[in-house]
Every structure is written in C-alpha cells, then in structure tokens.
DSSP file (Angstrom, degrees, kcal/mol; ACC not computed):
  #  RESIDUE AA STRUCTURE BP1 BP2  ACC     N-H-->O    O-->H-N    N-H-->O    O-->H-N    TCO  KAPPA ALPHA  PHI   PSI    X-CA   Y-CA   Z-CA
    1    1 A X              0   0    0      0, 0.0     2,-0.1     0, 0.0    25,-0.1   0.000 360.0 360.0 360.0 137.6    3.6   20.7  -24.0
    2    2 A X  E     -a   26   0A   0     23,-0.6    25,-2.9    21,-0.1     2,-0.2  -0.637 360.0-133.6 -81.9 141.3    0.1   19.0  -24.3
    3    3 A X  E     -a   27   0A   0     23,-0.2    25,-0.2    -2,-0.1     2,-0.2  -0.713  18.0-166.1 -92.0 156.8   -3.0   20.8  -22.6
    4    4 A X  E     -a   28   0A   0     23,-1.5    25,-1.7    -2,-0.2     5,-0.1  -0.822  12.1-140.8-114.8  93.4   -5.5   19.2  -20.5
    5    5 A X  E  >  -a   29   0A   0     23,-0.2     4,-1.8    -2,-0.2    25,-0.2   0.022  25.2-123.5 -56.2 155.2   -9.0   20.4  -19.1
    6    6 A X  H  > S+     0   0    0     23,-1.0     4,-0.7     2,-0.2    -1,-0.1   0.740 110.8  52.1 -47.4 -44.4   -9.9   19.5  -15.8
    7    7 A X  H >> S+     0   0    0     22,-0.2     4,-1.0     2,-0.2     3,-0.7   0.849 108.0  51.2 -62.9 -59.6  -12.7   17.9  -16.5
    8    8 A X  H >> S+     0   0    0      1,-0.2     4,-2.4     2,-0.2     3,-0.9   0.927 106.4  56.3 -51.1 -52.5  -10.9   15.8  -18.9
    9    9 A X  H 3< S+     0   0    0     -4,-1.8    -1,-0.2     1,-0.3    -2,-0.2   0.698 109.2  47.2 -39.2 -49.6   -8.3   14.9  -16.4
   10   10 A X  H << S+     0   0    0     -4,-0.7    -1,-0.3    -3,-0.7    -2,-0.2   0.539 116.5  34.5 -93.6  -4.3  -10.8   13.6  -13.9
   11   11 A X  H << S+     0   0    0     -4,-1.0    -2,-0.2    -3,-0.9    -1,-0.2   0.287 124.9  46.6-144.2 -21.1  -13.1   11.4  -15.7
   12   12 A X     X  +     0   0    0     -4,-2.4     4,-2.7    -5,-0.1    -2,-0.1  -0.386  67.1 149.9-141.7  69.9  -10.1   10.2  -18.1
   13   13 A X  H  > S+     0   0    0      1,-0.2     4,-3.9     2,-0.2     5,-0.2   0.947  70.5  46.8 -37.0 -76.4   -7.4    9.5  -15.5
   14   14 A X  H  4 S+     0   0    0      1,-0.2     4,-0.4     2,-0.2     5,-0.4   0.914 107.5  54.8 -60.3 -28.5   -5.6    6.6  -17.4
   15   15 A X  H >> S+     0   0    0      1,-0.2     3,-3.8     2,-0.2     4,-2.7   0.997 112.4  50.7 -62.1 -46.5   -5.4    8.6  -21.1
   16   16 A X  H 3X S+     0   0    0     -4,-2.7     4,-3.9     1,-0.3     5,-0.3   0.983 108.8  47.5 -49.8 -56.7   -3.7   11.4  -18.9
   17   17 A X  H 3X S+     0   0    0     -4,-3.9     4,-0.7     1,-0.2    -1,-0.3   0.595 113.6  45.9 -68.8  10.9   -1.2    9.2  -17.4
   18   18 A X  H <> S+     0   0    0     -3,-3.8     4,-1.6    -4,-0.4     5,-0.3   0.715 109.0  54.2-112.2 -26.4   -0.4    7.7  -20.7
   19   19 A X  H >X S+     0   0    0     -4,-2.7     4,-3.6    -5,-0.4     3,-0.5   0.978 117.2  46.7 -47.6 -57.2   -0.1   11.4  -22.5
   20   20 A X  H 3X S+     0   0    0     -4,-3.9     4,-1.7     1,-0.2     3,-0.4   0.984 105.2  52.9 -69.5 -59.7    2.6   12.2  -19.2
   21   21 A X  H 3< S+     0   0    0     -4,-0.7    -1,-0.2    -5,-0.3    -2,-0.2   0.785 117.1  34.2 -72.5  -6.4    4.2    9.6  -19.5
   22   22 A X  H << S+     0   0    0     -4,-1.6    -1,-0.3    -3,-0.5    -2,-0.2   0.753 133.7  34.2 -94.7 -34.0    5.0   10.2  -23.5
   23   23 A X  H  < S-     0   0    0     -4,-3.6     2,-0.3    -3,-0.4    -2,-0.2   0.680  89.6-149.9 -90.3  -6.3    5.1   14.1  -22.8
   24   24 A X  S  < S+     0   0    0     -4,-1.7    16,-2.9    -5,-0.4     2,-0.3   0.262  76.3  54.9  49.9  -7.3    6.6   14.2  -19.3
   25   25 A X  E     - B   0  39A   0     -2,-0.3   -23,-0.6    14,-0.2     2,-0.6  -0.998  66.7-160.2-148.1 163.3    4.8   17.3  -18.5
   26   26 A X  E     -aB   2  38A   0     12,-1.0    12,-4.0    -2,-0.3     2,-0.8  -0.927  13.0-144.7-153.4 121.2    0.8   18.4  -18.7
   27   27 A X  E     -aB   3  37A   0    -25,-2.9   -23,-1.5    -2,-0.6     2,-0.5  -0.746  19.9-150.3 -90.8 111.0   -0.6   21.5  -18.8
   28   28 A X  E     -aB   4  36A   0      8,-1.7     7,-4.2    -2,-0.8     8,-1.3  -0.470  17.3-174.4 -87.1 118.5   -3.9   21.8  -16.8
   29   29 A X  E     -aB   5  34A   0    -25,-1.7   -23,-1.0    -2,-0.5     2,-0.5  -0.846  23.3-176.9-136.9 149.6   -6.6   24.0  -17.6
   30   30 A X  E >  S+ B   0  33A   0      3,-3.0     3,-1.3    -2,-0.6   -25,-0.0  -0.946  85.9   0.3-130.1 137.3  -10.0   25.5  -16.6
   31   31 A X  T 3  S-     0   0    0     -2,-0.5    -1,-0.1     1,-0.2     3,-0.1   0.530 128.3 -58.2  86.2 -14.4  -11.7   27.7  -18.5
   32   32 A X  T 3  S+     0   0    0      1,-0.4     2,-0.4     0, 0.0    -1,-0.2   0.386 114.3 117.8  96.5   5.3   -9.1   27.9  -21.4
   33   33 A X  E <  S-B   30   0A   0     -3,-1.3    -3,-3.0     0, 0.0    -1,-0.4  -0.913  72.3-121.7-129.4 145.0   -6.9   28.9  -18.8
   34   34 A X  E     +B   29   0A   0     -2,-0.4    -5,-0.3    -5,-0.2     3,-0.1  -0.568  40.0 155.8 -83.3 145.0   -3.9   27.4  -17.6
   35   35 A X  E     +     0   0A   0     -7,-4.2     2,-0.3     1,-0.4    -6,-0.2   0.533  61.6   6.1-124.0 -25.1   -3.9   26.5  -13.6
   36   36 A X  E     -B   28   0A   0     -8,-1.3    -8,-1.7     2,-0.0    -1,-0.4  -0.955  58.0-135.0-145.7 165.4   -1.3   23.5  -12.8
   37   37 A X  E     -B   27   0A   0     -2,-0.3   -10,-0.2   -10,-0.2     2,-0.1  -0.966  12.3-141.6-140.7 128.9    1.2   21.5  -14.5
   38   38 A X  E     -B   26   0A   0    -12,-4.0   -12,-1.0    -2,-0.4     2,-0.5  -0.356  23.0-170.7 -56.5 127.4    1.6   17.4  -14.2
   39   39 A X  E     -B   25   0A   0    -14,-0.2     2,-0.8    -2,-0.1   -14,-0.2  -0.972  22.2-125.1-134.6 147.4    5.2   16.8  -14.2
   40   40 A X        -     0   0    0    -16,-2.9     2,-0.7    -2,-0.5   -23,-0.0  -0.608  23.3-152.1 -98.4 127.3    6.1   13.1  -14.5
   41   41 A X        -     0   0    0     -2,-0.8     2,-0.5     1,-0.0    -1,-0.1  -0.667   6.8-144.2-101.7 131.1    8.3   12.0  -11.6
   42   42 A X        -     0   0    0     -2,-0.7     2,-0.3     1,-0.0    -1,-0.0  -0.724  15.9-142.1 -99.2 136.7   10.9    8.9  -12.0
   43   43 A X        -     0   0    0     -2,-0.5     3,-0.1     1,-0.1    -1,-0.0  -0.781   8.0-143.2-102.3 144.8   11.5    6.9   -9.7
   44   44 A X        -     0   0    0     -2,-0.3     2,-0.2     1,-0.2    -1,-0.1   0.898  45.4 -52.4 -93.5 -65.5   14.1    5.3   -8.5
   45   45 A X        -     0   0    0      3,-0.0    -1,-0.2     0, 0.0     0, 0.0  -0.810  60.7-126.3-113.0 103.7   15.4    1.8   -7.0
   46   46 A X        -     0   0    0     -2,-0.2     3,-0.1     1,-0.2     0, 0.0  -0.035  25.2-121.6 -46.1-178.6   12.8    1.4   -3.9
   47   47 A X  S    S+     0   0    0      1,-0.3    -1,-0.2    -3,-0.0     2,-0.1  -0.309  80.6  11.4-127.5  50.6   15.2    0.9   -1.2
   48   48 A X  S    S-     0   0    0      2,-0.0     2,-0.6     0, 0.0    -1,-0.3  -0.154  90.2 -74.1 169.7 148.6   14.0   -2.5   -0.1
   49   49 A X        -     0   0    0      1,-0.2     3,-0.3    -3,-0.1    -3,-0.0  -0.474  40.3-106.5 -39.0  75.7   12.0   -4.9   -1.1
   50   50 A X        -     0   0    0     -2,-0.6     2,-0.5     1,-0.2    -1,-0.2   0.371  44.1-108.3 -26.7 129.6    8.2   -5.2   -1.1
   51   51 A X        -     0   0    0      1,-0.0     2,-0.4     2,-0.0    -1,-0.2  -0.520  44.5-175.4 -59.8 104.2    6.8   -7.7    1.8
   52   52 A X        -     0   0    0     -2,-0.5     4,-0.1    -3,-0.3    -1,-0.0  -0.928  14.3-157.5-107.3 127.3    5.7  -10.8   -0.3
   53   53 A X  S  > S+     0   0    0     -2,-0.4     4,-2.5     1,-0.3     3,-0.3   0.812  90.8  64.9 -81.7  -8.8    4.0  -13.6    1.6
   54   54 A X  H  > S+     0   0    0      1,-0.3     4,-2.5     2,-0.3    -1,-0.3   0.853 112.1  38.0 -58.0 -39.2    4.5  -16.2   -0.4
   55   55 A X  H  4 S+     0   0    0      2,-0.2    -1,-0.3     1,-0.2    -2,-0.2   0.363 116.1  53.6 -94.3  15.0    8.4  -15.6    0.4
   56   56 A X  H >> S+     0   0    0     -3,-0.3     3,-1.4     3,-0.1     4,-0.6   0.781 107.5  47.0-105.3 -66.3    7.6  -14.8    3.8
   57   57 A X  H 3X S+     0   0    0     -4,-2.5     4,-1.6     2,-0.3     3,-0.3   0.781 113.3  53.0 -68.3 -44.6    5.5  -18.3    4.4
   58   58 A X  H 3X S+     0   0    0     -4,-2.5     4,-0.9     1,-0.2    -1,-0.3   0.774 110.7  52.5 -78.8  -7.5    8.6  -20.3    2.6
   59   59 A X  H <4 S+     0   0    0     -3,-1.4     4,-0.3    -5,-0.2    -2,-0.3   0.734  99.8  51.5 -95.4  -5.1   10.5  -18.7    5.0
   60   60 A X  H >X>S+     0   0    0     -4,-0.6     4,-4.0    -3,-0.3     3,-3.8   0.894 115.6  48.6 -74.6 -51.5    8.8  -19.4    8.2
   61   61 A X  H 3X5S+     0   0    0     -4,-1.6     4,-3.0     1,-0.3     6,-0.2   0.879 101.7  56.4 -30.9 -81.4    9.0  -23.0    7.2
   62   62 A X  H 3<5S+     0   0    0     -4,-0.9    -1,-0.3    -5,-0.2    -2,-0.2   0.522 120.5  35.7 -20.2 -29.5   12.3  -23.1    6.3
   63   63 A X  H <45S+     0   0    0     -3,-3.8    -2,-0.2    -4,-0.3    -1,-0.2   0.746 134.1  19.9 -91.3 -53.8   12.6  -21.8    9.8
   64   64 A X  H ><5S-     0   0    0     -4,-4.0     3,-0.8     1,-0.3     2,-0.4   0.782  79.5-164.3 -62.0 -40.6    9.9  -23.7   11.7
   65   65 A X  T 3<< -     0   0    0     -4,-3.0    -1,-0.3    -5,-0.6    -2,-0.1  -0.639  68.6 -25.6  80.0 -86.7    9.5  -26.1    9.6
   66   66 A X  T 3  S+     0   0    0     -2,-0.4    -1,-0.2     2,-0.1     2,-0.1   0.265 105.5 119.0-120.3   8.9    5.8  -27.9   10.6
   67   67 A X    <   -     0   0    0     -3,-0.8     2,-0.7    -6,-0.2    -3,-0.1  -0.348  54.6-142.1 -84.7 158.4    6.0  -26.6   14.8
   68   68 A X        -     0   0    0     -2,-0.1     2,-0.8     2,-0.0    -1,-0.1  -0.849   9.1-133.3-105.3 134.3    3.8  -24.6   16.2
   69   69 A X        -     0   0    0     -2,-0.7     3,-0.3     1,-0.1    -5,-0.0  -0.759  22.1-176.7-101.3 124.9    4.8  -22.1   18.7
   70   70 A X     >  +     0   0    0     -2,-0.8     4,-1.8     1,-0.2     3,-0.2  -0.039  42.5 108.9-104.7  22.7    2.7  -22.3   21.4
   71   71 A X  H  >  +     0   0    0      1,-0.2     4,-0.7     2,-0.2    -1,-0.2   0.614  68.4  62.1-120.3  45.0    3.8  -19.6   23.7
   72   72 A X  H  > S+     0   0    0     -3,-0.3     4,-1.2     2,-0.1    -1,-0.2   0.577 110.2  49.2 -68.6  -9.5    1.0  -16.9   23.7
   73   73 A X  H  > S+     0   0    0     -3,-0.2     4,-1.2     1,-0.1     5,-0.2   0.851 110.3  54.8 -89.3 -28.1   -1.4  -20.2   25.2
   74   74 A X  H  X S+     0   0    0     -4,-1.8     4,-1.7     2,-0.2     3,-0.2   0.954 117.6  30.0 -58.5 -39.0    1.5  -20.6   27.7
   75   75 A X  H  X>S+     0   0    0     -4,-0.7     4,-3.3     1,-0.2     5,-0.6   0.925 118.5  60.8 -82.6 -51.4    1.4  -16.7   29.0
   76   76 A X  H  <5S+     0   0    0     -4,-1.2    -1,-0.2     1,-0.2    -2,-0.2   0.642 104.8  39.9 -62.4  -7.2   -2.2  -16.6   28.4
   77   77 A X  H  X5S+     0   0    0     -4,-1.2     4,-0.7    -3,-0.2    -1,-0.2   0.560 113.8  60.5 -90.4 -14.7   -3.5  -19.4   30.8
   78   78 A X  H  <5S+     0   0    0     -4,-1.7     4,-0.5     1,-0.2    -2,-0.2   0.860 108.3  38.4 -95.0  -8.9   -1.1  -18.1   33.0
   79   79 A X  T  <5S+     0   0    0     -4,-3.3     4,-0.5     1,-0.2    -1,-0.2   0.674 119.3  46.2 -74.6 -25.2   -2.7  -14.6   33.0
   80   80 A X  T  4<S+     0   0    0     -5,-0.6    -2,-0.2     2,-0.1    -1,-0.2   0.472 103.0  65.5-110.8  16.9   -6.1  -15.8   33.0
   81   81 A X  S  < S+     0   0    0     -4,-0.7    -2,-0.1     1,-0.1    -1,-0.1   0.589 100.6  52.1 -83.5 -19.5   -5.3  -18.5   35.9
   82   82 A X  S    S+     0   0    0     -4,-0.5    -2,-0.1    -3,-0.2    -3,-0.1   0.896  93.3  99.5 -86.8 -45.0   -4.6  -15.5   38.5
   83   83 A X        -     0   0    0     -4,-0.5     2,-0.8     1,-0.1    -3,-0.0   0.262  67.4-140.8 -46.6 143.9   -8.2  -13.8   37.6
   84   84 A X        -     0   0    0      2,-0.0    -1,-0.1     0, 0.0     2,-0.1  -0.860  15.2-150.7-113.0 106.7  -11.1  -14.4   39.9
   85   85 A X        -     0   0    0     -2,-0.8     2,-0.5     2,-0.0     0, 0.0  -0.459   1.7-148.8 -56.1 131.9  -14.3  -14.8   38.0
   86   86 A X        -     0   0    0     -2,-0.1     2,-1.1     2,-0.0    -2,-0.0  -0.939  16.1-143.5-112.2 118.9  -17.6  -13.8   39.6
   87   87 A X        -     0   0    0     -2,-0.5    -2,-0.0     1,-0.1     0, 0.0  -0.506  15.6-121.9 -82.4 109.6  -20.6  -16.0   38.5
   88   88 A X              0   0    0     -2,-1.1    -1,-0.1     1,-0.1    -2,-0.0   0.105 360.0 360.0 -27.5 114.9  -23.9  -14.4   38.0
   89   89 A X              0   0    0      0, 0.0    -1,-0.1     0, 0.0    -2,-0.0   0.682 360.0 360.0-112.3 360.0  -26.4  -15.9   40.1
C-alpha cells in the first residue's frame, strides 16, 4: 500500500487520485504516522441520466415546435388587473 503525507495530499490532489486509482487504497500520514486510509470507491451505473440541455431544447421543439406559451401573461394581467395602485402625489 502506497503512503501519503498530508501535506502532499493537499497541494498535489490530482497525483493522489491517479496513485488510488492504480493502488486502490492510500495510506495517509502526519508525522510519519499513519492517520486515514483513501479507499477508491467504484461506481456503478447512475440510475438515470444526467439533465443535458441540448436534448432537453430538441425536445421542447419537437414538442412545441416554434409556439410560445403564453399563459403566465394570461394569469399575470389577471392578478395585477384586480390590484388598486395608489399614485404618489
């Protein structure tokens, strides 16, 4: 099992992650003394699919096509049509 300083660890992040991922485990130390061990965790098949907009945006099309849906201005003039404005004089 490969040691690591602390020190080392913080200041050369990526050389540590490429030392776990060829040792699978990383022995941390301060002082000459060991205090944690890295263990490298594999992961497995996300369980759905990262939101990409690019597929998202050929799918609104594909749905919308070029309309606009207009009714948050429908609700919203009729919510601000009930309001009484007081003008500063």
């Amino acid at each position: 099992m490969k040691t690591i300083t602390i020190r080392d660890l913080r200041q050369r992040w990526p050389e540590a992650e490429k030392s776990l991922q060829a040792e699978n485990e990383l022995l941390v130390t301060r002082d000459g003394e060991p205090v944690a061990k890295l263990v490298r965790v594999v992961r497995g098949k996300p369980k759905r699919k990262r939101w990409n907009p690019e597929e998202h945006m050929r799918w609104l099309k594909k749905v919308w096509s070029n309309k606009q849906v207009r009714l948050v201005d429908k609700y919203l003039r009729a919510d601000r049509e009930d309001r009484n404005f007081v003008t500063a004089k």
